[in-house]
C-alpha positions in Angstrom: -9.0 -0.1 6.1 -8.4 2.9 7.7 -5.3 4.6 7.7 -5.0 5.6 11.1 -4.3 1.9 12.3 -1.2 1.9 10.9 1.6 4.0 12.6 2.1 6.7 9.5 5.3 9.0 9.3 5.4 11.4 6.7 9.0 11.5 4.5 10.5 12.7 1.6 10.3 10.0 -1.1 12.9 12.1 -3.0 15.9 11.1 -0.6 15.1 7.3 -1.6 14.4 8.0 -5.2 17.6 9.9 -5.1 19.9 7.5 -3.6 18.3 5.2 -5.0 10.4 -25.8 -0.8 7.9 -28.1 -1.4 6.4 -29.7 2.4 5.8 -33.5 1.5 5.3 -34.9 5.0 1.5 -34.5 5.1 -0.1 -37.8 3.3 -3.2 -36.9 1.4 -5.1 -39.9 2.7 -8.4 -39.1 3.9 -7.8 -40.4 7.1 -5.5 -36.9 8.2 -7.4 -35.3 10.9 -6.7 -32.3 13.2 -7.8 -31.6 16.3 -11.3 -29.7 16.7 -10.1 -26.6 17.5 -7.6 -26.1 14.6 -9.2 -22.8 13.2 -7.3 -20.2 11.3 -5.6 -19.0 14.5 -5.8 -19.7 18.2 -9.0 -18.6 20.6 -6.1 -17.0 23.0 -5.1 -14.8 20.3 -5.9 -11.3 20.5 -7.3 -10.4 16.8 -4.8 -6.9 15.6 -5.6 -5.2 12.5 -2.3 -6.9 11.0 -4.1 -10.4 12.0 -7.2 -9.2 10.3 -6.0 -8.1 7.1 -3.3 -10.7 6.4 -5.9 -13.7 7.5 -6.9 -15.8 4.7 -5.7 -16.0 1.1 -3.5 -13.1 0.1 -2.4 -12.2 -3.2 1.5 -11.8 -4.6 1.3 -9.2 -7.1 3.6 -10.2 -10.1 5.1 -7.5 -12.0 3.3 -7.2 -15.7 5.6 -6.3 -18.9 4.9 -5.7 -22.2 6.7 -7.3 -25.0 9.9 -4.0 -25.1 10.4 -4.7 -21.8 8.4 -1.6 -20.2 6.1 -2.4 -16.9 2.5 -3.1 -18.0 0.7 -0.4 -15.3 -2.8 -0.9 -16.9 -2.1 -4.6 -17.0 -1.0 -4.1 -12.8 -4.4 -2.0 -11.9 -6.3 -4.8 -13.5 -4.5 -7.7 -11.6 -5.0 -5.5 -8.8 -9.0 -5.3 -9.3 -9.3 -8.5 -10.0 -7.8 -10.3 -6.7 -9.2 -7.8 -4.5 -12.7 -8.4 -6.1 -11.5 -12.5 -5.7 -11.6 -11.6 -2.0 -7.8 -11.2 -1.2 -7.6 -9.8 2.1 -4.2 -8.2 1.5 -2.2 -7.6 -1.7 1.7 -8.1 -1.4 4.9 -6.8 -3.1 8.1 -9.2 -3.0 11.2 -9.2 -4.2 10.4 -12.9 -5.7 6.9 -12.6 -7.4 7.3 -9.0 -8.0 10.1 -9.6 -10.0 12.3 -7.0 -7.7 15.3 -8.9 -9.8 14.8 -7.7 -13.1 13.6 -4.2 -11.5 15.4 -0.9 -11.1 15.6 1.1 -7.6 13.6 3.7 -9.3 11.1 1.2 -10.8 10.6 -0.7 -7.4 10.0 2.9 -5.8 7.4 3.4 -8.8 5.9 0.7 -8.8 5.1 0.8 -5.0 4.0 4.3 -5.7 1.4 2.6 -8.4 0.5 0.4 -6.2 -0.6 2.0 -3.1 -2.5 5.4 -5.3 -4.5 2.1 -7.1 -5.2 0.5 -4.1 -6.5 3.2 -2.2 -7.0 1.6 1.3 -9.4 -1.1 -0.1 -6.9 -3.6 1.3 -3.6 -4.0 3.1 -1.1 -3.4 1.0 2.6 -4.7 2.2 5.5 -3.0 0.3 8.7 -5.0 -0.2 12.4 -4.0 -0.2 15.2 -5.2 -2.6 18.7 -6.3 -1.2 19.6 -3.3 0.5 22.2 -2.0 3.2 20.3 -0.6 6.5 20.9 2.8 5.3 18.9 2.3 2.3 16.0 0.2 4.2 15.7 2.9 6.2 15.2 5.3 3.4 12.4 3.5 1.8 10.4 2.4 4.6 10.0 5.8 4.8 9.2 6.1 1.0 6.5 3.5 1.3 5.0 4.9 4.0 4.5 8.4 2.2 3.0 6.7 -0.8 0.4 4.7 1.0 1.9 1.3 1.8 0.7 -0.1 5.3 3.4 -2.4 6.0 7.2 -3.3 4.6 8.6 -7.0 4.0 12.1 -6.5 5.0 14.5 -8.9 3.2 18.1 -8.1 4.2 21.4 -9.1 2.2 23.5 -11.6 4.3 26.0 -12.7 1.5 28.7 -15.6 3.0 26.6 -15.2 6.3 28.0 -11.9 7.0 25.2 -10.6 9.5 24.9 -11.0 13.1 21.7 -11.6 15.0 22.7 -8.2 16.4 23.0 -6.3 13.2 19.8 -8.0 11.8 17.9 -6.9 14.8 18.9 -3.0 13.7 18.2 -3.6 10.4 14.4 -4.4 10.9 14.7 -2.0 13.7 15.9 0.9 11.0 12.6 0.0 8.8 10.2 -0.2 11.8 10.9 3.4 12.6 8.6 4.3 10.4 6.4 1.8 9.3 5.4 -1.6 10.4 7.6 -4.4 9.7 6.9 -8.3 8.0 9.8 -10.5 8.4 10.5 -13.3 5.2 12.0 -16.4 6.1 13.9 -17.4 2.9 17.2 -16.0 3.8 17.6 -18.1 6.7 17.6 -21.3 4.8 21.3 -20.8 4.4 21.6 -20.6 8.3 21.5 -23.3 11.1 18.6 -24.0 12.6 19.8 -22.4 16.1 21.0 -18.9 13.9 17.2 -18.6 12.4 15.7 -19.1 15.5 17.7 -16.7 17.5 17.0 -13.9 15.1 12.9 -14.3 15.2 13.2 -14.4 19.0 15.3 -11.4 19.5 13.3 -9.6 17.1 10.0 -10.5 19.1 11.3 -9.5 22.1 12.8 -6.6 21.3 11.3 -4.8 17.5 8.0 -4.1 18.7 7.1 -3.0 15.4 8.4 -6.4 14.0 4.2 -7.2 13.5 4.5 -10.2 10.9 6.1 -12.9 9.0 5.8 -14.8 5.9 7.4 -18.3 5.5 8.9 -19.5 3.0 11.3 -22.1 4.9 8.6 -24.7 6.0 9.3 -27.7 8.5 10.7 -27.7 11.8 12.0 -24.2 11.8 8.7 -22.5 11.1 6.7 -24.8 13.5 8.8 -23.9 16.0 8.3 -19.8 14.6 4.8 -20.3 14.9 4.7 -21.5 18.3 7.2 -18.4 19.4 5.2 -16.3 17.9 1.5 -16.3 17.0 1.1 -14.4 19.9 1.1 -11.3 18.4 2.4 -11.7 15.0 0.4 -12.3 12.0 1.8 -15.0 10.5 1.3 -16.4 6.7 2.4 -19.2 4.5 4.2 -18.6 1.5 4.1 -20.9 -1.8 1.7 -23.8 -1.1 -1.7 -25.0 0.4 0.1 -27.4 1.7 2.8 -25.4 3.2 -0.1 -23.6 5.5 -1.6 -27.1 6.1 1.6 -27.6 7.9 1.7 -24.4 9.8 -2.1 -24.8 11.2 -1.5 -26.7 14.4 1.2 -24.7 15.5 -0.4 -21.1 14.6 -1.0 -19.2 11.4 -3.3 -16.5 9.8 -3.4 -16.6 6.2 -1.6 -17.7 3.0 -0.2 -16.5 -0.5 -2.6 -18.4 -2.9 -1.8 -18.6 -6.5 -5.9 -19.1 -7.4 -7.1 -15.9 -5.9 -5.0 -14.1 -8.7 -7.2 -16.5 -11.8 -9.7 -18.6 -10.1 -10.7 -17.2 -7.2 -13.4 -20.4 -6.7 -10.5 -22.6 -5.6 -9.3 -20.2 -3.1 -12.8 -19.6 -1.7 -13.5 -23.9 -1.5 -9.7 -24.2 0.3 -10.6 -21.2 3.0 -14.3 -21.9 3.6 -12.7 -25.6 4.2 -10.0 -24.9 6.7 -12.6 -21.9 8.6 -15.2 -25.0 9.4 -12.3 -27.8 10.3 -13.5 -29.6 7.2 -9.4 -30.9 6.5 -10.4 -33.5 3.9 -11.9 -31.3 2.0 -8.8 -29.2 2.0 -6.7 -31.7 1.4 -8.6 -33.0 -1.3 -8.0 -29.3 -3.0 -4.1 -29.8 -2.7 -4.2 -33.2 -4.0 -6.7 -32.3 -7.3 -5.7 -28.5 -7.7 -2.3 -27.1 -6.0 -0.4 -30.3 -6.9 -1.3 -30.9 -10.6 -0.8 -26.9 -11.3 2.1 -26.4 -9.9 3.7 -29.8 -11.3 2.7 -28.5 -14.7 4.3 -24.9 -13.7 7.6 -26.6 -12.6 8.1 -28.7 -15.8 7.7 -25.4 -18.0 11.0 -24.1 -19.2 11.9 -21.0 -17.7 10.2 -22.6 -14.1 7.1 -22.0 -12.6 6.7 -18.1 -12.6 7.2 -18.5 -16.3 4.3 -20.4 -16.4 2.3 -18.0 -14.1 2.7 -14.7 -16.4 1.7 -17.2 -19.1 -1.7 -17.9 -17.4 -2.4 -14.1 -16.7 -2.3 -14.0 -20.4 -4.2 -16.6 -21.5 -6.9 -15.2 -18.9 -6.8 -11.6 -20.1 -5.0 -10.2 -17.0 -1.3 -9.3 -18.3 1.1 -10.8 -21.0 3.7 -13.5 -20.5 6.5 -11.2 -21.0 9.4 -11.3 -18.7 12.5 -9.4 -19.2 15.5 -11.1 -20.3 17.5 -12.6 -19.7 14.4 -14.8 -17.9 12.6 -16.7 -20.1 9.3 -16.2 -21.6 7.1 -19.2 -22.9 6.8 -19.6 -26.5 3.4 -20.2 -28.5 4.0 -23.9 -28.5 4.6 -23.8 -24.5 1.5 -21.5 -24.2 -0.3 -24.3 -25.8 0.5 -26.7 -23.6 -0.3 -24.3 -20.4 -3.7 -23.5 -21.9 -4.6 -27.8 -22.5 -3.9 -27.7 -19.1 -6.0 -24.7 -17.8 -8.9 -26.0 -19.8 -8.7 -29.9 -18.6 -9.0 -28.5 -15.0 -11.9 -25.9 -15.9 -10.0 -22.9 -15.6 -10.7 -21.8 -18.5 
């Protein structure tokens, strides 16, 4: 991927460093069909190179620790490798699966650093900001850009609903001054329906470099984002297979898929089954992979992203350690993870 696709503006990183739901409407009977010309995104689309690279299954990266606590940067270059060599056509940073909660300013500003001088162009790779004021957006979108990052996820704070479409609309526009800008949905869960809408529109009309969004709200809302949208924005299901399922007649590009990042086969069966219509067969993959996984994940103590750093151990890619106070799984819990893992063939 070549650099000069993305709009690159050079900045100091030291003034950043300084101031430093599940979808359960779709049966799984065989007998859901879609329309013909469902594909991965809609003939009238005009492909960009945000389309391209965030089309298909992307990959989440998920901070690595060691057992004190300190971030695991061998055990990050090799999760890296791996799901870029699983055929992940972008690798992402977010506040959620990166762990940005347990995460210093400085160590989010590192580990993007890491990141991007690891990466090296091979794919897309999407920076992520914590809950920060404009100011502070502003500041490391400019970081990110220096280090190598091609795009920023922009998650702003609205605590007790205290933005305005208006001051959300300057917020992305702050970060899209000097990089390209992915929206996430999951903050506007808290908001009406009319509120979330609003924003996505005014930002289409008026952030040009507003170029994607990730979902994370599912339903109605994100139909209706898709249909807005798609146009020009690449757009991408967080979560679940079955959360992209949903977005596929209404316009979508790719998807955050847990396999890529252990068993890359899965992945490759799902995507080579949506990209020939063959929705059965995808469905089929929800129902005997994505379902039974995360189920196990979600009855873990400690929830279900305890459960993933447990299966990067247990396949050589990282250690379950997550810093406290979050849990990590015991021996007896790894146990259980690993039965699992092996009664599905994983391992």
């Amino acid at each position: 991927m070549k650099k000069d696709k993305y709009n690159k503006v050079q900045f100091s990183r030291r003034s950043f460093v300084k101031n430093i739901g599940l979808v359960s409407a779709f049966s799984l009977s065989p007998m859901v069909t879609f329309p013909s010309n469902v594909k991965t995104s809609k003939a009238n689309i005009a492909a960009t190179p945000y389309k391209e690279a965030l089309t298909g299954p992307c990959a989440s990266i998920r901070t690595p620790f060691s057992k004190d606590g300190s971030i695991d940067f061998e055990a990050l270059r090799k999760q890296i490798d791996f799901v870029i060599d699983a055929g992940a056509s972008a690798v992402i940073l977010t506040y959620g699966d990166s762990l940005f909660s347990l995460l210093t300013d400085d160590e989010i500003a590192r580990l993007t650093r890491v990141s991007a001088e690891y990466i090296k162009k091979r794919v897309m790779l999407v920076a992520a900001t914590g809950y920060w004021w404009t100011g502070k957006t502003r500041d490391f979108a400019a970081y990110s850009v220096e280090v190598g990052a091609d795009m920023l996820m922009v998650l702003p704070p609205d605590w007790a609903n205290s933005c305005t479409v208006e001051t959300l609309v300057q917020h992305y526009a702050a970060a899209g001054e000097h990089i390209p800008v992915m929206v996430v949905t999951n903050y506007l869960i808290r908001r009406p329906q009319s509120f979330a809408l609003e924003v996505i529109k005014s930002l289409y009309e008026r952030v040009p470099q507003v170029v994607a969004l990730k979902d994370d709200v599912t339903g109605e809302l994100v139909r209706k984002i898709c249909l807005m949208t798609h146009e020009r924005w690449a757009l991408i299901a967080g979560g679940l297979k079955q959360n992209h399922i949903n977005m596929l007649p209404y316009g979508v590009d790719g998807y955050f898929s847990m396999h890529v990042t252990f068993n890359p086969d899965i992945a490759r069966k799902y995507w080579n089954a949506i990209k020939t219509g063959r929705m059965d067969d995808a469905i089929a993959i929800v129902r005997d992979y994505d379902m039974p996984l995360f189920d196990l994940l979600r009855s873990l103590e400690g929830g279900f992203d305890a459960g993933i750093h447990g299966v990067l151990e247990i396949l050589g890619l990282g250690k379950r350690y997550r810093r406290a106070p979050y849990h990590t799984l015991t021996d007896k819990q790894m146990e259980k993870l690993n039965d699992f893992l092996k009664s599905k063939g994983y391992v």
